[in-house]
N, C-alpha and C positions, 0 to 999 in steps of 0.2 A: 104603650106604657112601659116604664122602666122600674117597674118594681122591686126587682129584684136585686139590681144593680144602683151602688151607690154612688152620686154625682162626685166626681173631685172638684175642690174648691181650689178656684184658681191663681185667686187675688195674691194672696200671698207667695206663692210661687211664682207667679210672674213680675213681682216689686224682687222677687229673689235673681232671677235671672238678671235684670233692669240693675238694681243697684251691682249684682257680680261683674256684669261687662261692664260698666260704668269703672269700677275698680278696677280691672284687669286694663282699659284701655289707660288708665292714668297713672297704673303701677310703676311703670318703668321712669314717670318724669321726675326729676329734683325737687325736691322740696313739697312738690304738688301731691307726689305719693304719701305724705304722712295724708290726707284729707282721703285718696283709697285705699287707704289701710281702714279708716272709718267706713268707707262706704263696705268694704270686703266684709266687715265683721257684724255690720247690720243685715248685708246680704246675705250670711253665714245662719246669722240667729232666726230672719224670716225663713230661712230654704228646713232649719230644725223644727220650725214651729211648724211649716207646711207637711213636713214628712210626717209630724205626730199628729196632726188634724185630720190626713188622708191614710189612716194605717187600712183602711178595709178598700181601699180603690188607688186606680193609678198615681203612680208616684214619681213620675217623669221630669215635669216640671219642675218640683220641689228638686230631684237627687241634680239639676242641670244648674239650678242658683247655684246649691250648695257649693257644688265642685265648682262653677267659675270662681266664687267666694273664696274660697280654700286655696283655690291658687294663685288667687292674685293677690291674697293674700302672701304667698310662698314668695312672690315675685316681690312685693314691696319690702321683705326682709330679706331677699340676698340684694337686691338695689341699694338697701340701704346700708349692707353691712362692704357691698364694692363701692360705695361713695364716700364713705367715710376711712375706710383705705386709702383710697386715691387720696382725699384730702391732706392724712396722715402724709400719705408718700409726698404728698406737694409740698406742705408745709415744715417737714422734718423731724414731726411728733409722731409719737405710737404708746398710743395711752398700753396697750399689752404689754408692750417691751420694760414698760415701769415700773408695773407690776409685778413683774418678773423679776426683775431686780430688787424690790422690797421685800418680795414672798422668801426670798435667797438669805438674803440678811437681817433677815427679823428673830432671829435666833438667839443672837445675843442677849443676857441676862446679867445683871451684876456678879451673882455666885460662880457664872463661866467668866466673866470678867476677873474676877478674885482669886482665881485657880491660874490663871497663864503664869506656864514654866517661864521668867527669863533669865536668861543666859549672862555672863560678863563680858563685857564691851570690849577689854582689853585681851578676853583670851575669842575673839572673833564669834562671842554670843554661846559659846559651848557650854552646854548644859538646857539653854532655850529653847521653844519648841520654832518648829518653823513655820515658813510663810503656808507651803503646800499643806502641813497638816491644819493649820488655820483653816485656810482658804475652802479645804475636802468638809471643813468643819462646817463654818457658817457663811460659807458661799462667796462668789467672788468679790473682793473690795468694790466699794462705790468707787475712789478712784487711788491710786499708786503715783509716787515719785520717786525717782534715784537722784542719790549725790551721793559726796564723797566727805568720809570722814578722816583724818588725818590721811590719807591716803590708802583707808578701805572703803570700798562699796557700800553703801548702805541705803535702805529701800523704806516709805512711808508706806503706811494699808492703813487705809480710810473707811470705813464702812459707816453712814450717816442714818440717819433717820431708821436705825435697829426700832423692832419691835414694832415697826408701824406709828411712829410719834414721832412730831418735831421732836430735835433738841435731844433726842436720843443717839450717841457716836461716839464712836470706839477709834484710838488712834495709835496703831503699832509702829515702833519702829523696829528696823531688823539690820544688821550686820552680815554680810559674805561671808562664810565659811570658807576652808580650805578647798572643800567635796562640789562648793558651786551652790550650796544649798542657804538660804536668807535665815537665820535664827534669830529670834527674839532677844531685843535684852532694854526695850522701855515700852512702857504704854500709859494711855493717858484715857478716860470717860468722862461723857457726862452724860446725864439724867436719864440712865439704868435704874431697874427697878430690880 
């Protein structure tokens, strides 16, 4: 007789191993892994409920779902996050690198809008502020042009979609200095708040 000692109940720790390998074998395929990501986290929540059903007896079974669970779980999130890179890299999108550009130039405000030094066109923008103190400001242009104006230098800085909204852009133009430096002397917005 086993009186003393309490039976471990197994059903559940053994649906917990079953669905963890199940997940860990299909973690690594395309597309198929979003379905063991399901199976890992059903495998996960059986192998919790096994461990708190068996607190007074062996707990083997249940900590062996868990940890398959957990890791192939682990496995279908770095899978997914190298398949959607490569993709990125295939297709020549990188949803980060966008963001990163937005995050940069969301800074502009009407009132910083309202305040830019510019400079006179005809004594080469002096008195304007320049590109670099812009640029150290509210981060790199969306995108730049050069041409020439009566036969000075002169440079566009674009910054689009400011603030995080369509239809929010800011558009400077700049003049060559003598020192090599772009200073301000026009700019244009629209729908700053």
């Amino acid at each position: 007789m086993e009186d003393n000692k309490v039976v471990e109940r197994k059903t559940l720790a053994i649906l917990s191993i079953v669905f963890g390998a199940i997940a860990l074998a299909f973690s690594w395929v395309p597309i198929i892994n979003n379905m063991a990501a399901i199976f890992a986290v059903a495998g996960a929540v059986m192998g919790i409920i096994a461990l708190i059903r068996n607190r007074k007896s062996k707990k083997t079974k249940s900590i062996v779902g868990l940890v398959l669970s957990v890791v192939a779980f682990v496995v279908v999130l770095s899978t997914q996050s190298s398949y959607s890179k490569a993709f990125d890299d295939a297709t020549g999108t990188s949803s980060s690198s966008k963001s990163k550009s937005a995050s940069k130039s969301a800074k502009w405000t009407q009132a910083d809008f309202d305040a830019l030094k510019k400079g006179d066109l005809m004594n080469k923008g002096d008195g304007g502020e320049t590109l670099s103190e812009l640029t150290s400001k509210y981060g790199k242009p969306s995108t730049t042009s050069d041409s020439s104006l009566n036969g000075m230098d002169s440079k566009t800085a674009d910054w689009t979609n400011t603030n995080g909204s369509m239809g929010a852009n800011v558009s400077l133009q700049f003049i060559k200095a003598d020192n090599g430096e772009y200073m301000l002397y026009s700019s244009a917005a629209t729908g700053l708040k």
